[in-house]
TIDREN-925512 format. One record per residue (C-alpha): z, x, y; residue number from 0. Coordinates in nm, 2 decimals. Each point is the difference from the previous one (the first is absolute). Layout:
N
+--------+--------+--------+-----+
|      Z |      X |      Y |   n |
+--------+--------+--------+-----+
|      Z |      X |      Y | NUM |
...
+--------+--------+--------+-----+
END
This chain:
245
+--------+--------+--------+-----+
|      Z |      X |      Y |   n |
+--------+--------+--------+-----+
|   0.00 |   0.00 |   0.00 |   0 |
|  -0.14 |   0.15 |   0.34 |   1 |
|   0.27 |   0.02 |   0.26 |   2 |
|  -0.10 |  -0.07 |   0.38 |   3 |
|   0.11 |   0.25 |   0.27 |   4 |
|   0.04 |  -0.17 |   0.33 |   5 |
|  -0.24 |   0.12 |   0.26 |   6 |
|   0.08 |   0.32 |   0.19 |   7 |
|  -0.01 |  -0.11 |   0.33 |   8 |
|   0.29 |  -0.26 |  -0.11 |   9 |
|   0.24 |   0.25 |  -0.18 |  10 |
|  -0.02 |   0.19 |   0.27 |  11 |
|   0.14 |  -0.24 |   0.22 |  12 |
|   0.24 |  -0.07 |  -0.17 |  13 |
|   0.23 |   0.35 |   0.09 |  14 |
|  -0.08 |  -0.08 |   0.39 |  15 |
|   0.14 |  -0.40 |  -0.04 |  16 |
|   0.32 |   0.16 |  -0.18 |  17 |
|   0.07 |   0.37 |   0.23 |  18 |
|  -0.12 |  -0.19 |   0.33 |  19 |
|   0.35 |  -0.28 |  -0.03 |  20 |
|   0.23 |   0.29 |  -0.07 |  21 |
|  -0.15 |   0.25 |   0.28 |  22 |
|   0.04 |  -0.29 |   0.27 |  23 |
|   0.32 |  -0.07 |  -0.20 |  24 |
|   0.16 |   0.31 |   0.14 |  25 |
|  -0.26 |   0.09 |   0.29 |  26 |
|   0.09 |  -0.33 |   0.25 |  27 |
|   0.37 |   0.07 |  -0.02 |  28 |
|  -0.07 |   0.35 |   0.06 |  29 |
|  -0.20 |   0.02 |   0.31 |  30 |
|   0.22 |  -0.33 |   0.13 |  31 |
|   0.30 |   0.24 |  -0.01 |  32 |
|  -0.23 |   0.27 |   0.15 |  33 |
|  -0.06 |  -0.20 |   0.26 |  34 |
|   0.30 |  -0.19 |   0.12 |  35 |
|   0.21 |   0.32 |   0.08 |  36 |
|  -0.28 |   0.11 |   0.21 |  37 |
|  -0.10 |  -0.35 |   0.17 |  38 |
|   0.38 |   0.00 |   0.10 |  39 |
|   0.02 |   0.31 |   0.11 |  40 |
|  -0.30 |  -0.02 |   0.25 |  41 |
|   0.08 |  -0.39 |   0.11 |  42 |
|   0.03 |   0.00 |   0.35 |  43 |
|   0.32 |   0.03 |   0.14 |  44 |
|   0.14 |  -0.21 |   0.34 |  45 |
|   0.22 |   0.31 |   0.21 |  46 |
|   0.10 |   0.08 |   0.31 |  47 |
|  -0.06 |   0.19 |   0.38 |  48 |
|   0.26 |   0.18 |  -0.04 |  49 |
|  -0.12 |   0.08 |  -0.39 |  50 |
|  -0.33 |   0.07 |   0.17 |  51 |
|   0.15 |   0.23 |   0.28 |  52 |
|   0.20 |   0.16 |  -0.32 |  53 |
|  -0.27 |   0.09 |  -0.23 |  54 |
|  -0.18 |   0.11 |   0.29 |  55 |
|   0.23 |   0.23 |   0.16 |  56 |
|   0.01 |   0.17 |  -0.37 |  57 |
|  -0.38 |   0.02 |  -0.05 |  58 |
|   0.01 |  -0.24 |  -0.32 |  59 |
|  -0.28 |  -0.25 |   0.16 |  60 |
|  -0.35 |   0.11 |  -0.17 |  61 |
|  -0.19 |  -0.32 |   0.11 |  62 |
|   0.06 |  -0.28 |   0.23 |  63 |
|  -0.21 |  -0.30 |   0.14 |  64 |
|   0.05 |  -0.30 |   0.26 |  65 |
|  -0.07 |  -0.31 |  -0.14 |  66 |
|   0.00 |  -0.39 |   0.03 |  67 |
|   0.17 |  -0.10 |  -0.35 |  68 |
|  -0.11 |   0.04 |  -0.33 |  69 |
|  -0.28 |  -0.12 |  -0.20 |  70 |
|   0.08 |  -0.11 |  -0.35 |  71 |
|  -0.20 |  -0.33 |  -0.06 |  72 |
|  -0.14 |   0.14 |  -0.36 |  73 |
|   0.11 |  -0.18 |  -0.29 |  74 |
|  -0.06 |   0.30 |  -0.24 |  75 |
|   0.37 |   0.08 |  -0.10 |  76 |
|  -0.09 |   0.34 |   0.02 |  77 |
|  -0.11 |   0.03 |   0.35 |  78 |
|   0.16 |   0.15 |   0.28 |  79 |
|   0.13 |  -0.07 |   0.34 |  80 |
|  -0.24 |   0.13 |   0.26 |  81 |
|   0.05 |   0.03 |   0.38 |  82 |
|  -0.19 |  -0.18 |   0.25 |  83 |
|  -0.11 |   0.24 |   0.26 |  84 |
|   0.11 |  -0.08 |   0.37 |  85 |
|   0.02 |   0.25 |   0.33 |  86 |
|   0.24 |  -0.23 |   0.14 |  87 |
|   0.19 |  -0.12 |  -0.35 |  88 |
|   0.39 |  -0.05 |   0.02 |  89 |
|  -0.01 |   0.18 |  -0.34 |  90 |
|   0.08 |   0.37 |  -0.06 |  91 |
|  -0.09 |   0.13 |  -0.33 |  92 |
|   0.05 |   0.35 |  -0.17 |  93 |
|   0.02 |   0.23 |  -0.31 |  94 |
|   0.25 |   0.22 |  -0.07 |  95 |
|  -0.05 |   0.33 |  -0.23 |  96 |
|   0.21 |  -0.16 |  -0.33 |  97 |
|  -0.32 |  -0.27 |  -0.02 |  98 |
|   0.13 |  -0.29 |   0.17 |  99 |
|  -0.09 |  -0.21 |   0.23 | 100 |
|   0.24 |  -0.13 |   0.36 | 101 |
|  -0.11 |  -0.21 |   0.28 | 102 |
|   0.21 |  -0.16 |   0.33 | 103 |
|  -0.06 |  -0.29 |   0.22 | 104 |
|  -0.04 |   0.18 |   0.35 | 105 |
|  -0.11 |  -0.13 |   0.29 | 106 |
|  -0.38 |  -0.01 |   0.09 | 107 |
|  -0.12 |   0.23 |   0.27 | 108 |
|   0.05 |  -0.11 |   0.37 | 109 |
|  -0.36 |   0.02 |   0.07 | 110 |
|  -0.06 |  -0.24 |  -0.28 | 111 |
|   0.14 |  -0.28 |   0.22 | 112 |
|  -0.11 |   0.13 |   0.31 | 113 |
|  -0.33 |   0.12 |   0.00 | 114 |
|  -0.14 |   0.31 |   0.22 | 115 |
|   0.42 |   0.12 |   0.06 | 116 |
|   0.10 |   0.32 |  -0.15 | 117 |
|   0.19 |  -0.02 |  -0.30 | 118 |
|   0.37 |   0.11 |   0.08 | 119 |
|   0.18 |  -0.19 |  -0.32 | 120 |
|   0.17 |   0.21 |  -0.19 | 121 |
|  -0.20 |  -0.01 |  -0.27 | 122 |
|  -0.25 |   0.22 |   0.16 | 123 |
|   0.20 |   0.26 |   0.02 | 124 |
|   0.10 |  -0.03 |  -0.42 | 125 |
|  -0.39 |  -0.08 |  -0.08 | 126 |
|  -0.10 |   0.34 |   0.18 | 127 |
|   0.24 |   0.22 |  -0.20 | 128 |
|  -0.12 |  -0.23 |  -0.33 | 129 |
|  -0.33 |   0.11 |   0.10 | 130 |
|   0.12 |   0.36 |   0.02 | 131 |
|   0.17 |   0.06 |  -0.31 | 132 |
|  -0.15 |  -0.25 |  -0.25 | 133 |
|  -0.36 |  -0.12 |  -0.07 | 134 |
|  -0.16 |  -0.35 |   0.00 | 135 |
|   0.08 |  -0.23 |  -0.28 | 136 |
|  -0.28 |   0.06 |  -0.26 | 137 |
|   0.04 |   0.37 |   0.00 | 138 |
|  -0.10 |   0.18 |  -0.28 | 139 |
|   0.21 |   0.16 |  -0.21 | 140 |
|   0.37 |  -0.26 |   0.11 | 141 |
|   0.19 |  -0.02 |  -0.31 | 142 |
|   0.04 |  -0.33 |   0.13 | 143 |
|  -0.36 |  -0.12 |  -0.07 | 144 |
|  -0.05 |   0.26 |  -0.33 | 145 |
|   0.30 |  -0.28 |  -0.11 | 146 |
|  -0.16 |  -0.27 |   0.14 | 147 |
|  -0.34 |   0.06 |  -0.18 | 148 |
|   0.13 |   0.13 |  -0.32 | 149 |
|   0.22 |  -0.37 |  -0.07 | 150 |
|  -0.33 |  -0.20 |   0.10 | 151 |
|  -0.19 |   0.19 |  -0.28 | 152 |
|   0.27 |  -0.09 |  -0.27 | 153 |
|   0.02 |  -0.32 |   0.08 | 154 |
|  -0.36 |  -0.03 |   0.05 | 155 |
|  -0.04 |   0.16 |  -0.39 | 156 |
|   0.25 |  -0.22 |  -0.12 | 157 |
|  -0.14 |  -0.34 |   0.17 | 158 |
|  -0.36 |   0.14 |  -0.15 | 159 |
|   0.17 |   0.05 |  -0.37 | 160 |
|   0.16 |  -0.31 |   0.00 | 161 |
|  -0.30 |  -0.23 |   0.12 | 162 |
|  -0.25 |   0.18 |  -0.25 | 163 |
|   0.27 |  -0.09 |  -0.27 | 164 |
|   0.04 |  -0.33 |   0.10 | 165 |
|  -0.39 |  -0.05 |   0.10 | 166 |
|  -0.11 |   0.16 |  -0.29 | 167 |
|   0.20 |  -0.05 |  -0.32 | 168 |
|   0.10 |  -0.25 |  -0.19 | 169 |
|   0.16 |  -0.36 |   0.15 | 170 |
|   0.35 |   0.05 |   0.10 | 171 |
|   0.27 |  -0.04 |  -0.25 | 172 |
|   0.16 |  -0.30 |   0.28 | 173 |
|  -0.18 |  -0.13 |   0.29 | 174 |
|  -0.37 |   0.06 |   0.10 | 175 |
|  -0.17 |   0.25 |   0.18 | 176 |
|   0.01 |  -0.18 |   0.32 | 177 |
|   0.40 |  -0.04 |  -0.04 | 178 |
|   0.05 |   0.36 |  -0.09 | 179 |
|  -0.20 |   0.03 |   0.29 | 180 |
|   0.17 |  -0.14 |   0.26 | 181 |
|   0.36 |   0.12 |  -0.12 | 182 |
|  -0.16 |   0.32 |   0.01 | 183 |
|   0.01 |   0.01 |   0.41 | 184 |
|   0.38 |  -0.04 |  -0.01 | 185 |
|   0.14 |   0.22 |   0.24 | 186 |
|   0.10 |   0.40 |  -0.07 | 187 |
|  -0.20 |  -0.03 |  -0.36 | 188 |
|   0.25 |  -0.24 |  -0.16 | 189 |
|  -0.26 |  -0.23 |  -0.15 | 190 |
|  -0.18 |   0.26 |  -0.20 | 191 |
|   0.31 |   0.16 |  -0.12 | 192 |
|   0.05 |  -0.37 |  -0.10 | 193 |
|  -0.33 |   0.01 |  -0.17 | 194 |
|   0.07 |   0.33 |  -0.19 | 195 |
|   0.33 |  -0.12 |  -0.13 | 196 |
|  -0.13 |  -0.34 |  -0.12 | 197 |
|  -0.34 |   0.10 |  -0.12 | 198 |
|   0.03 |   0.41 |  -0.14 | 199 |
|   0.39 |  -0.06 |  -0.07 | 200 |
|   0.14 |  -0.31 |  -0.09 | 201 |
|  -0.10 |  -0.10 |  -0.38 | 202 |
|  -0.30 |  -0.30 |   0.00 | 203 |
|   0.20 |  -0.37 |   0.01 | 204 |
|  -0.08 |  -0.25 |  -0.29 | 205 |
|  -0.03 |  -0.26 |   0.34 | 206 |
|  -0.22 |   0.15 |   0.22 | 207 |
|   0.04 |  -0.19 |   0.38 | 208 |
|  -0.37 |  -0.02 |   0.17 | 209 |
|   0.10 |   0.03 |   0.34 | 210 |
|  -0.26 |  -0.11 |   0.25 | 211 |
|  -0.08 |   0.23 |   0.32 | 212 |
|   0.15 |  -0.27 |   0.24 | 213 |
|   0.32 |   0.07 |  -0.18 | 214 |
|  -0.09 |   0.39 |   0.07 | 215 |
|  -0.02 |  -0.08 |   0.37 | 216 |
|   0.31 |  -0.21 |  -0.01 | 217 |
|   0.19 |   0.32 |  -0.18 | 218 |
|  -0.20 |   0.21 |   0.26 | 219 |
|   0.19 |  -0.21 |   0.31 | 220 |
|   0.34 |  -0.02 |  -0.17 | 221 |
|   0.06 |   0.35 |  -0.06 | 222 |
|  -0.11 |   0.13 |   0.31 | 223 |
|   0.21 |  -0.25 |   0.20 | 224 |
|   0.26 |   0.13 |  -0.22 | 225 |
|  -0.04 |   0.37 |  -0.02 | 226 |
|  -0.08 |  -0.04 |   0.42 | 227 |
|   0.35 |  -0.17 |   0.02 | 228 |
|   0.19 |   0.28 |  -0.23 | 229 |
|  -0.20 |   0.29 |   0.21 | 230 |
|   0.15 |  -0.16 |   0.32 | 231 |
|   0.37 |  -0.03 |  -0.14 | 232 |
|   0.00 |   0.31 |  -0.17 | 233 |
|  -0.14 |   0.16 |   0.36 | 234 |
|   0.26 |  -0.18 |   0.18 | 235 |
|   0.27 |   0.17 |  -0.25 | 236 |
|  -0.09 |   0.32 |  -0.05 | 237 |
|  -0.19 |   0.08 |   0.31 | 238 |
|  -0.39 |   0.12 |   0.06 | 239 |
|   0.06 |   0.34 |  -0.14 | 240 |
|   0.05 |  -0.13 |  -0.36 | 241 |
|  -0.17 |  -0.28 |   0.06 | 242 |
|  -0.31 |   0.05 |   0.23 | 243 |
|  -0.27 |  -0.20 |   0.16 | 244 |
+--------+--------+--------+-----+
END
């Protein structure tokens, strides 16, 4: 009696659909814990004048910029904060040699409400030694922005690991794509660490809950309402340097 081989191309994807689950088993958590420490670290941090004056005085500002606020309107967990730009912006930002990041609310520049008159705020004074010692907020080489750019690319290569995986493989285990999907935008990466741990961790369920994507969005709400509201306590009790934002 002849025995049939399966086809090549099918026993050899058969290693691939059982090495790629326990890769991304291990690899998600991984760059996750890869990336928080340095997201933290970099997360911009509210100071003050006299800090400003301070790390001045002792040459520790590297960068600095005037700006209007801060831009952060991208839903991608991973991104980050980004100044908006403005001459006459109550906002004082800088970088410090250990990586992080400071800013102040200052006062705008008294030619910024008076057109044409000389600027004699004090500020002037404090931008022009700025401008003297450190260099202008994109400057290559900051620590600051090396930080910055090296916790987008892990959480950009984790985000692209897990959407392949969840894109490309098999149907989800609970849920559906679109759920996964949505409670994948939680804030800080919590919703695909909740994807590792229910999908590459937890042992297959004998009752196996479809959950629709408007549940997803509903999950998506909830938790970052809630994780907002434990930020905000948790900055309240421990202050902005454990706690920054």
């Amino acid at each position: 009696m002849l025995e049939v081989s399966p086809p090549a191309s099918r026993s050899s994807r058969r290693p691939w659909r059982e090495v790629v689950p326990v890769v991304l088993r291990w690899a998600l958590p991984v760059l996750w814990v890869l990336w928080a420490p340095l997201a933290w670290w970099v997360e911009p941090r509210e100071s003050t004048e006299a800090q400003l004056d301070s790390d001045l005085a002792a040459g520790r500002v590297v960068t600095f910029q005037r700006a209007q606020g801060w831009a952060d309107d991208d839903a991608y967990w991973g991104s980050r904060p980004d100044l908006r730009y403005a001459s006459d912006g109550g906002i004082l930002a800088w970088t410090v040699p250990n990586g992080q990041i400071r800013y102040a609310f200052v006062d705008p520049p008294v030619s910024a409400s008076y057109p044409g008159e000389p600027d004699l705020s004090a500020n002037a004074g404090q931008e022009a030694r700025l401008a003297a010692v450190a260099g202008p907020w994109h400057a290559g080489g900051a620590l600051a922005h090396r930080i910055v750019g090296t916790a987008g690319l892990l959480a950009g290569v984790l985000t692209v690991l897990w959407l392949g995986r969840l894109i490309g493989g098999g149907p989800p285990l609970a849920g559906t794509r679109w759920f996964w999907f949505w409670v994948g935008l939680i804030p800080f990466g919590v919703g695909v660490l909740a994807w590792t741990y229910r999908e590459l961790w937890r042992p297959p369920s004998p009752v196996v809950d479809r959950a629709s994507g408007w549940r997803g969005v509903g999950w998506l709400i909830l938790a970052g309402v809630g994780i907002s509201l434990v930020v905000s306590v948790a900055r309240i009790v421990f202050g902005t340097t454990v706690v920054p934002g």
